[in-house]
C-alpha positions as CSV (number, residue, x, y, z in Angstrom):
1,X,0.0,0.0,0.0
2,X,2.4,2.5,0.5
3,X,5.7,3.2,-1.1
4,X,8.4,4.5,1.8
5,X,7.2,6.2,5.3
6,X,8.8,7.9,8.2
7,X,7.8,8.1,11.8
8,X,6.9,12.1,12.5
9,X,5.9,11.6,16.3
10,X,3.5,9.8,18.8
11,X,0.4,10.2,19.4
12,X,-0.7,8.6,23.1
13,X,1.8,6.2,21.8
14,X,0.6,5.7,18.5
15,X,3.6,5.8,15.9
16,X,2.4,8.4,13.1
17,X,4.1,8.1,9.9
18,X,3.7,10.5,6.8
19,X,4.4,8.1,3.1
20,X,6.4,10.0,0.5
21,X,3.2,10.3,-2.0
22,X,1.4,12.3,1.1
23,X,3.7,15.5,0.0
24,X,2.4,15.1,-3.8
25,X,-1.2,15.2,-2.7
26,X,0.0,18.3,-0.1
27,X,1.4,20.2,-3.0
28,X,-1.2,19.7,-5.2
29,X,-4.2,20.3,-3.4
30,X,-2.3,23.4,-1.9
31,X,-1.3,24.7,-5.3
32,X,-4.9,24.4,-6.2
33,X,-6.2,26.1,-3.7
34,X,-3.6,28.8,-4.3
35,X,-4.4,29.0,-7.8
36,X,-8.1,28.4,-8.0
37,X,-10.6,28.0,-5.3
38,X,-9.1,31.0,-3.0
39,X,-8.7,33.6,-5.5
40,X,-12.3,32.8,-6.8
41,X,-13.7,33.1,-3.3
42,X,-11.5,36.2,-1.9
43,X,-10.2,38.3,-5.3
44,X,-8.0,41.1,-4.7
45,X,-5.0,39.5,-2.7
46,X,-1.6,38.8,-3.2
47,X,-0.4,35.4,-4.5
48,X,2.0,35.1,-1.4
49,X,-1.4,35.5,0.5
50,X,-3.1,33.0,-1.4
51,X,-0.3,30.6,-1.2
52,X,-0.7,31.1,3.0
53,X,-3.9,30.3,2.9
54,X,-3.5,27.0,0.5
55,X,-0.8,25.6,2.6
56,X,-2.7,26.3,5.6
57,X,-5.9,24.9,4.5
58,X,-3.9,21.9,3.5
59,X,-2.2,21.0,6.5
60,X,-5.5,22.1,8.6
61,X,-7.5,19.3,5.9
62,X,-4.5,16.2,7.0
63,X,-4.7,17.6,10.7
64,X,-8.7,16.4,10.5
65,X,-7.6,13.2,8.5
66,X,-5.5,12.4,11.4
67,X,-7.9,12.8,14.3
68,X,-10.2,10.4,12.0
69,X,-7.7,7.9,12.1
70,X,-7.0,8.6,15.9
71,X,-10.4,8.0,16.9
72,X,-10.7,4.7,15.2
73,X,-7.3,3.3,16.9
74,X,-8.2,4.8,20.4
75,X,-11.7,3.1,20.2
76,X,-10.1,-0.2,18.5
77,X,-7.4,-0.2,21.3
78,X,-10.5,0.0,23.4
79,X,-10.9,-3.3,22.8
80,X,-7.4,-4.7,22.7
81,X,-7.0,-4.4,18.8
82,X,-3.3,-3.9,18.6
83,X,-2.5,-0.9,16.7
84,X,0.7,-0.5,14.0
85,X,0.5,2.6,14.0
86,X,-1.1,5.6,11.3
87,X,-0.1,6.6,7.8
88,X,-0.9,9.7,5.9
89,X,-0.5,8.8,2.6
90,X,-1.8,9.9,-0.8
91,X,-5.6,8.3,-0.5
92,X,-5.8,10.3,3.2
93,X,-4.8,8.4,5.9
94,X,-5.4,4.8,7.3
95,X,-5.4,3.0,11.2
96,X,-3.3,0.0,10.9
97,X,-5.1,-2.9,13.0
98,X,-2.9,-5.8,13.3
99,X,-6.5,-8.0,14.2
100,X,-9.8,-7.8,13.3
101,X,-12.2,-6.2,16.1
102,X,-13.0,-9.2,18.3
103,X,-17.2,-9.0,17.5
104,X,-19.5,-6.7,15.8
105,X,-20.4,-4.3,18.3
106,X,-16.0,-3.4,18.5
107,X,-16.4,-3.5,14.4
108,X,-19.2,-0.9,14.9
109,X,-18.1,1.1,17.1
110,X,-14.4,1.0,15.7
111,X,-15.8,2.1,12.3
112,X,-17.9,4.5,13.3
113,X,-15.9,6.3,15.4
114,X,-13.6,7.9,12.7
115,X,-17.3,9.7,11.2
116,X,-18.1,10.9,14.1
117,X,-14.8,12.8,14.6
118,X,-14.9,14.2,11.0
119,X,-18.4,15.4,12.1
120,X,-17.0,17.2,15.1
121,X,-14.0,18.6,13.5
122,X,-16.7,19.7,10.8
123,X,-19.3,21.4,13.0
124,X,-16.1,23.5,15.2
125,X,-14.3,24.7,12.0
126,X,-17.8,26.0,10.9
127,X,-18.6,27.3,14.6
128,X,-14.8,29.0,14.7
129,X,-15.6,30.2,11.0
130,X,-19.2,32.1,12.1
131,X,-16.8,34.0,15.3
132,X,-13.5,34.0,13.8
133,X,-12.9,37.9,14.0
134,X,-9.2,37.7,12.4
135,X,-10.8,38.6,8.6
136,X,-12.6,36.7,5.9
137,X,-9.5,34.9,5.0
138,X,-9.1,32.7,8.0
139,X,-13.5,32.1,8.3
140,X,-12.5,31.2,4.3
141,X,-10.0,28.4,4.9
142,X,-11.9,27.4,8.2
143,X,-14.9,26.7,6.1
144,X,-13.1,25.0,3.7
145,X,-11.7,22.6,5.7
146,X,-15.3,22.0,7.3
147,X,-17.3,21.4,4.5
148,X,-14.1,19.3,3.1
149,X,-14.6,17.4,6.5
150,X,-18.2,16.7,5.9
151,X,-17.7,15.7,2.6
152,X,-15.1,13.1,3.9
153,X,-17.6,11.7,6.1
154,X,-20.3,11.3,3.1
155,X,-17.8,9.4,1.1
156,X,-16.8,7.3,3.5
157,X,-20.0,6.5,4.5
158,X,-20.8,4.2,1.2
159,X,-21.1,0.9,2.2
160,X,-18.2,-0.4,0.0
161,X,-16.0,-2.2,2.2
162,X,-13.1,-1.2,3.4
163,X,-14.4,2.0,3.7
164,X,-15.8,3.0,7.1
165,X,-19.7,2.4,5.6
166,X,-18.6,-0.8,4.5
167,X,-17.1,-1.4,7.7
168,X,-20.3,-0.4,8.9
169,X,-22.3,-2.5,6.6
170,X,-20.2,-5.5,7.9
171,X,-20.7,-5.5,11.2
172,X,-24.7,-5.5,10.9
173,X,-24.1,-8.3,8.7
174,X,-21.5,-10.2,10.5
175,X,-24.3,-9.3,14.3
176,X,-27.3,-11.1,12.6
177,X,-25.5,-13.8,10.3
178,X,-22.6,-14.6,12.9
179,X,-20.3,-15.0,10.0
180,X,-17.4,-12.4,9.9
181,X,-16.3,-14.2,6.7
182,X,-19.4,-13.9,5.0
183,X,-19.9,-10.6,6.1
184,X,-16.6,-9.6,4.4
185,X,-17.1,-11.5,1.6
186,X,-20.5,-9.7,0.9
187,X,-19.3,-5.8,1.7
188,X,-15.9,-6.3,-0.1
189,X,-17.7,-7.6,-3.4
190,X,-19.5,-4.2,-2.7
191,X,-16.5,-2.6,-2.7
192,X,-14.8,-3.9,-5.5
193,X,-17.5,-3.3,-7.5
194,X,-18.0,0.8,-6.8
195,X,-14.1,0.9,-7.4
196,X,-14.9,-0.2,-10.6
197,X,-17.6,1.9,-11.3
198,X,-15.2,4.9,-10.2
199,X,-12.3,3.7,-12.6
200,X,-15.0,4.0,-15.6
201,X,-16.1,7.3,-14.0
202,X,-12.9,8.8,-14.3
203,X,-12.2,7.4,-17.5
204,X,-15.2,9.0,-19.1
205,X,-14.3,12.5,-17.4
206,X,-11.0,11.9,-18.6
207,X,-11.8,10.9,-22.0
208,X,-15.3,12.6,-23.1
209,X,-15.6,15.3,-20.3
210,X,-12.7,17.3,-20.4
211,X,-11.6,16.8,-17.1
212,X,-8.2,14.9,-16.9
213,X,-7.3,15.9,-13.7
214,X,-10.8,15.4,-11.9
215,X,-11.2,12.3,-14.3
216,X,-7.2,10.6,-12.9
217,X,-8.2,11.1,-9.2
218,X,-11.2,8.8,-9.9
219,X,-9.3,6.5,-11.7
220,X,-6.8,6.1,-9.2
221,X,-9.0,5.7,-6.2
222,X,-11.2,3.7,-7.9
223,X,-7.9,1.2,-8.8
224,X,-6.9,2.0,-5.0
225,X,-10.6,0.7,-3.9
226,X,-10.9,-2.2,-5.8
227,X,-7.1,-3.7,-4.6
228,X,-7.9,-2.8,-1.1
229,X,-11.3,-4.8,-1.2
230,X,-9.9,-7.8,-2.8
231,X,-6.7,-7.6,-0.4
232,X,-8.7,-7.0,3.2
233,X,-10.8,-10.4,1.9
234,X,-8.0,-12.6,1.3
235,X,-6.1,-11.2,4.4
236,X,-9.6,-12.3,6.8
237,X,-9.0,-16.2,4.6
238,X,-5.1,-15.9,5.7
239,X,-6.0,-15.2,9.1
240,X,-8.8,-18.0,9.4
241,X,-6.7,-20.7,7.7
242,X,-3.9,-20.0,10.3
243,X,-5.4,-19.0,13.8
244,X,-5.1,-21.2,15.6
245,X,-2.5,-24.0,14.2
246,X,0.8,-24.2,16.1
247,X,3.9,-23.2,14.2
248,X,5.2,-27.3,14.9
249,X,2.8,-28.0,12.2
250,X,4.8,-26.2,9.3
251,X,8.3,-26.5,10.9
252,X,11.2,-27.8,8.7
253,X,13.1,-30.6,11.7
254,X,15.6,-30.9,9.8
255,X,17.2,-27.6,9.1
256,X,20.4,-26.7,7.7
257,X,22.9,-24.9,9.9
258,X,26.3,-23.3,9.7
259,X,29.1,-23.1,12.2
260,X,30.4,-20.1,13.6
261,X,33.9,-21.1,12.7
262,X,33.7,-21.8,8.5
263,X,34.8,-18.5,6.6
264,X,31.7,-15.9,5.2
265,X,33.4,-17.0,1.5
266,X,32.8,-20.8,2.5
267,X,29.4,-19.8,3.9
268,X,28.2,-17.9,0.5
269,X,29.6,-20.9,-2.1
270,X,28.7,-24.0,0.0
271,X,25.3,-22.3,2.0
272,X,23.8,-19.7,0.5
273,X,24.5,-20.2,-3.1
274,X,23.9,-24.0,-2.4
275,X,20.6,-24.5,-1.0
276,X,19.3,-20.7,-1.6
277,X,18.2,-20.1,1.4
278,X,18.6,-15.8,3.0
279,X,19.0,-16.9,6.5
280,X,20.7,-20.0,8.2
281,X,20.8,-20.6,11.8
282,X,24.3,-21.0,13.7
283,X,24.4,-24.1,15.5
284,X,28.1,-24.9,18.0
285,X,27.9,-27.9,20.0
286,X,23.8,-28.8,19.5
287,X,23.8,-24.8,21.2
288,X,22.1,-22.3,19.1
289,X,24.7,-19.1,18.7
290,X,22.4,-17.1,16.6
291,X,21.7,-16.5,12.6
292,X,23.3,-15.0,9.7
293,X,21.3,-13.9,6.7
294,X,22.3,-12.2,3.2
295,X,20.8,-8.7,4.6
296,X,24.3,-8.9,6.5
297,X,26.7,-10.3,4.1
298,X,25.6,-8.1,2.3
299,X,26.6,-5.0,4.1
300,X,30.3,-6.3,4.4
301,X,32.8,-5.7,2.0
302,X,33.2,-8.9,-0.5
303,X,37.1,-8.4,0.0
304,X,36.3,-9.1,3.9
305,X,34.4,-12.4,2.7
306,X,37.6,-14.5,3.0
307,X,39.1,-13.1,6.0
308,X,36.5,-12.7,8.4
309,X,34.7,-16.3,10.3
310,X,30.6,-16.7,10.7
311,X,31.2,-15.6,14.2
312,X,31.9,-12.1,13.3
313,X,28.3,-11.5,11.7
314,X,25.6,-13.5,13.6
315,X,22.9,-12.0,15.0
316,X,21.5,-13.3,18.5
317,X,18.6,-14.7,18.6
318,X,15.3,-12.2,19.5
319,X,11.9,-11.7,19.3
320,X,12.6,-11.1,15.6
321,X,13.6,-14.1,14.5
322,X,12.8,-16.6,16.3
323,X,9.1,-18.4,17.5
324,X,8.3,-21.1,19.7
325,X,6.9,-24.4,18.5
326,X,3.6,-23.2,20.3
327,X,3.1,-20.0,19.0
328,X,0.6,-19.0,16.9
329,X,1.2,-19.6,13.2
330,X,-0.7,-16.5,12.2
331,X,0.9,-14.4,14.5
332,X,4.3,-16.2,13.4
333,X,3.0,-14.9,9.9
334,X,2.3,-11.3,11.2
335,X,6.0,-11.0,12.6
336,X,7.6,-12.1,9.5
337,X,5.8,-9.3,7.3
338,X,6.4,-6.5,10.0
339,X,10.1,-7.3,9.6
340,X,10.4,-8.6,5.3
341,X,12.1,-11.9,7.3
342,X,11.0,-14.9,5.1
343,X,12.3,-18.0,7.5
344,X,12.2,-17.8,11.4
345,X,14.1,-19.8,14.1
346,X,12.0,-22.3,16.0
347,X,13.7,-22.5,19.7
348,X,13.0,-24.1,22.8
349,X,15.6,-22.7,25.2
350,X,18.7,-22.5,23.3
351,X,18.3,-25.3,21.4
352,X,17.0,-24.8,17.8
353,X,13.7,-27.5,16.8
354,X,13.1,-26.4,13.4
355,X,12.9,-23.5,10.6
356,X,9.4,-21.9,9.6
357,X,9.5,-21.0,6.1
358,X,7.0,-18.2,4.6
359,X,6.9,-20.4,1.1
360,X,5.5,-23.8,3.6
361,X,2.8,-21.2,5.2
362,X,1.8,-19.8,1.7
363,X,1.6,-23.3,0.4
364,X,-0.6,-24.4,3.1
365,X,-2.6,-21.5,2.6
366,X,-3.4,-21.6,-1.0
367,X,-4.4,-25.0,-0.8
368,X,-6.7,-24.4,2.4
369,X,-8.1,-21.7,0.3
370,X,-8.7,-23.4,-2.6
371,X,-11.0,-25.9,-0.5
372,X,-12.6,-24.1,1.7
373,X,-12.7,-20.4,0.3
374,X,-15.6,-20.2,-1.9
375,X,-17.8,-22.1,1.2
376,X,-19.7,-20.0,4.1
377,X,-18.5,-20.9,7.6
């Protein structure tokens, strides 16, 4: 979903990050206020005025996006839905939930909650708008950012899945059929299908209305709708066909280790380029030592390949890269996509039982879903 992000700051301890498309969107809309909508609605100031105004308008429109988000991670965390963190990004912003809301009252409320604070945001910038006594140029961009507010709750009030309507629209479903798959199933087809009809939209402004700009937006949420739809349903199958099964059900026993003695050289020709595996566990005595992966050969010199052991690389084991046989083998899954890792350690102790492979999970997976995925629970 998003192309590179940085952490700006907390909010009650909520990482906040800002993607790279985010400052295309800012610019735009702020040069198009600049250019356009201010200068129609207050004619007769200065373009370094206008520009103020844009910019201002801009960040006070990502400020309300935010507090959406916030309000649907504080009420999700309400219910013990581990939160990621938040991402501005070009679509607006999104609340990363690690799990689904554990019924459909958390999945209302959680959804909900984001319209409500739009709502809010919307009814005090038109309040400080009416009182404002700083000139018509600050009541303009206050307004502005309401009614921009309230139009952010109207569209993301249509029940299309993942929207917060559709999210909406699921819970209802999921309280009187019981069947969160279902549910899903139902509101994302919904979804898909109005990202389509907004991909034609913007094709036909772009092609036969004269509106290329106007007519690209729609494409591209449309395209951004439809992929999230499709992706949130098949996410819900990943997590059903692995809660619940213990990571010593996909383990490799067998794996193959390295010693912390044999050269990096040795360990590229007879390891890596061997078997073709990125990470191999370090095994001395039947003790596990640790891991080496590519990620840190790769960061060495290839001159230092020869002269420097295993020893000098490994990376202790952690929380990051290793699992016990008992753990969860969806939440196993989760880890390895926070941190790109495709293979994780299984430990007991220091001693290493096995390797979990991403490839074995997918496999399983696909197959499970294949079975099972067209049929209701």
């Amino acid at each position: 979903m998003f192309t590179k992000r940085f952490q700006v700051f907390r909010a009650f301890g909520i990482p906040i990050y800002v993607d790279v498309s985010w400052f295309i969107v800012a610019l735009l809309i702020s040069w198009s206020l600049a250019d356009n909508v201010f200068p129609a609605s207050l004619p007769g100031r200065s373009s370094t005025a206008y520009w103020a105004l844009g910019i201002g308008a801009t960040l006070g429109l990502f400020v309300s996006i935010l507090l959406h988000e916030l309000a649907h991670a504080l009420v999700a965390r309400r219910f013990a839905v581990p939160i990621r963190g938040i991402t501005l990004f070009i679509f607006g912003g999104v609340a990363e939930m690690e799990e689904e809301p554990p019924s459909a009252k958390a999945e209302f409320l959680v959804a909900i909650a984001g319209p409500i604070a739009s709502v809010a945001v919307g009814v005090a910038c038109f309040g400080l708008a009416a009182v404002v006594s700083d000139g018509l140029e600050v009541s303009t961009a206050l307004s502005f950012i309401a009614g921009l507010n309230l139009l952010l709750v109207v569209f993301n009030m249509i029940p299309a899945f993942p929207l917060d309507g559709g999210r909406v629209l699921r819970s209802i479903l999921w309280h009187f059929r019981k069947d969160l798959r279902w549910a899903t199933r139902v509101t994302s087809s919904i979804g898909s299908a109005f990202g389509v009809v907004l991909i034609g939209l913007g094709l036909y402004r772009a092609i036969f209305g004269g509106d290329f700009i106007g007519g690209l937006w729609s494409f591209m949420i449309g395209m951004f709708l439809r992929n999230a739809a499709q992706m949130s349903y098949r996410q819900l199958l990943m997590r059903r066909g692995l809660e619940g099964e213990p990571v010593a059900r996909f383990m490799i026993t067998d794996p193959v280790t390295v010693p912390r003695s044999i050269p990096i050289s040795d360990l590229v020709e007879n390891y890596v380029y061997k078997h073709h595996f990125k990470m191999f566990p370090v095994v001395e005595n039947g003790k596990l030592l640790g891991c080496v992966s590519t990620r840190t050969i790769k960061e060495l010199p290839k001159e230092e390949w020869s002269r420097q052991s295993v020893s000098s690389i490994v990376d202790k084991c952690s929380a990051d890269n290793t699992v016990s046989p008992n753990d969860d083998a969806m939440r196993a899954l989760a880890k390895m996509s926070k941190s790109g890792a495709s293979r994780l350690m299984v430990v007991e102790g220091d001693r290493l039982l096995g390797i979990l492979a991403l490839k074995d999970l997918l496999k399983f997976l696909a197959l499970k879903i294949e079975l099972e995925g067209t049929q209701s629970a």
